[in-house]
C-alpha positions in Angstrom: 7.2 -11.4 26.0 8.7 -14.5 27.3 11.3 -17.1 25.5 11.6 -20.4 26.0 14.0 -21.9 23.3 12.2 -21.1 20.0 9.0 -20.8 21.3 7.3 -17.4 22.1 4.6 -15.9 24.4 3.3 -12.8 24.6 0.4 -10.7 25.6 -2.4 -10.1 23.4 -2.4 -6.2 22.4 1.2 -5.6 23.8 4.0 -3.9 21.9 7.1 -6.4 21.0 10.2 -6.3 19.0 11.5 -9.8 18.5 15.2 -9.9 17.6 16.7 -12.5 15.1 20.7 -12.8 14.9 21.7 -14.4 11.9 24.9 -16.3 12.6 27.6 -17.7 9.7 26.2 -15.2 6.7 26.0 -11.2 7.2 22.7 -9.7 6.4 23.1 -7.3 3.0 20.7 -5.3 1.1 18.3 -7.4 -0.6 17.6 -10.0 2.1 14.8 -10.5 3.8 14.1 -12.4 7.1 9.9 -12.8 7.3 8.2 -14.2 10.2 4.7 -16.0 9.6 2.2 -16.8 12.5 -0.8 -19.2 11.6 -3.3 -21.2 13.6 -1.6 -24.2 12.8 1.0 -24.8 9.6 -2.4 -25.5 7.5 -4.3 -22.5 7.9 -3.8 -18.8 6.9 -1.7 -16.3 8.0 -2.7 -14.3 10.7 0.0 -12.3 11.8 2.9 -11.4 8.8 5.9 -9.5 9.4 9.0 -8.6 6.7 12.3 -7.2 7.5 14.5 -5.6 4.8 16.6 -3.2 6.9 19.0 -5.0 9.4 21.4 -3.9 11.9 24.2 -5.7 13.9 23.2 -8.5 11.8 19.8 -8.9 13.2 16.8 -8.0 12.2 14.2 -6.0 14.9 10.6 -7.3 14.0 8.2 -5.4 15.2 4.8 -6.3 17.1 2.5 -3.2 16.7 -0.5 -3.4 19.7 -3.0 -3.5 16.7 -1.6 -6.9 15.5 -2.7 -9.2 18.0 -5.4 -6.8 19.8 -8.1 -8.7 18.1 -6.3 -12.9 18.0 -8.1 -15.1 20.0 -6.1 -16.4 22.9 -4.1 -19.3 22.2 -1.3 -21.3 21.3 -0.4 -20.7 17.5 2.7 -21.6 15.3 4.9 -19.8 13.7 8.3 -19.8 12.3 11.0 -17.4 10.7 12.4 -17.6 7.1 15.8 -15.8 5.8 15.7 -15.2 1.8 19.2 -14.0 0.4 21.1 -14.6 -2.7 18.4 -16.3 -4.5 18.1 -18.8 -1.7 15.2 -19.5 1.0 16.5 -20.9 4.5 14.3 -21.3 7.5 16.2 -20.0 10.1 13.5 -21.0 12.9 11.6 -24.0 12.8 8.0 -23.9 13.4 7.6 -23.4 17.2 5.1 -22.6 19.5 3.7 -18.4 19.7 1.2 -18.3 22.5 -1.0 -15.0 22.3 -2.0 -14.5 26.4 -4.5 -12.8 27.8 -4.8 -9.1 29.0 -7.2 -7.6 31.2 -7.7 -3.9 29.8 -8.8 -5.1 26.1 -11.8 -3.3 24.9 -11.7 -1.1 28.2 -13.4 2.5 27.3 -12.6 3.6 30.9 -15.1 5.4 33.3 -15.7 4.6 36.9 -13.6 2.1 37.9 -14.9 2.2 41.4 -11.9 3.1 44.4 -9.3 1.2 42.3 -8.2 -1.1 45.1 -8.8 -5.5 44.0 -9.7 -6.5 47.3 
């Protein structure tokens, strides 16, 4: 995965953790820090993510391979919201998640021929 201020790129199919430090408030038990990934802020979700368990004050969202295996490549937009206390906060703005491509999707294997890319 690559960062570029808020925005995010990643490779379709690829395992991630994304970290989010929350500065001036300490995480407690009963927050919740959710990231949401759409097409574009008008469509629905494709990719959800909620964190209830936090340590160092961060929460460690994880990217499973089977989240993104089957997302079209693209540019898509997502953003990351911090509930605590009664009160929503969105703690990143919508930005930019770019899902990249990947060579070895729907590979079954076999004879790959002598394995060299001449």
């Amino acid at each position: 995965m690559t960062v570029t201020g808020t925005d995010l790129c990643m490779t379709r199919g690829d395992s991630e953790i994304i970290t989010v430090r929350v500065t001036g408030y300490t995480l407690t038990e009963g927050d919740m820090v959710e990231l949401t990934v759409r097409r574009n802020v008008k469509t629905p979700p494709v990719l959800y993510k909620r964190v209830t368990e936090f340590r160092d004050n961060a929460a460690q969202i994880a990217i499973d391979p089977q989240d993104t295996r089957d997302l079209p490549f693209g540019v898509y937009v997502y953003d990351v919201q911090l509930t605590y206390g009664g009160a929503v906060k969105t703690i990143i703005r919508p930005s930019k998640f770019t899902i990249g491509e990947e060579v070895t999707h729907g590979y079954l294997g076999g004879d790959s021929g002598s394995g060299s890319a001449d």
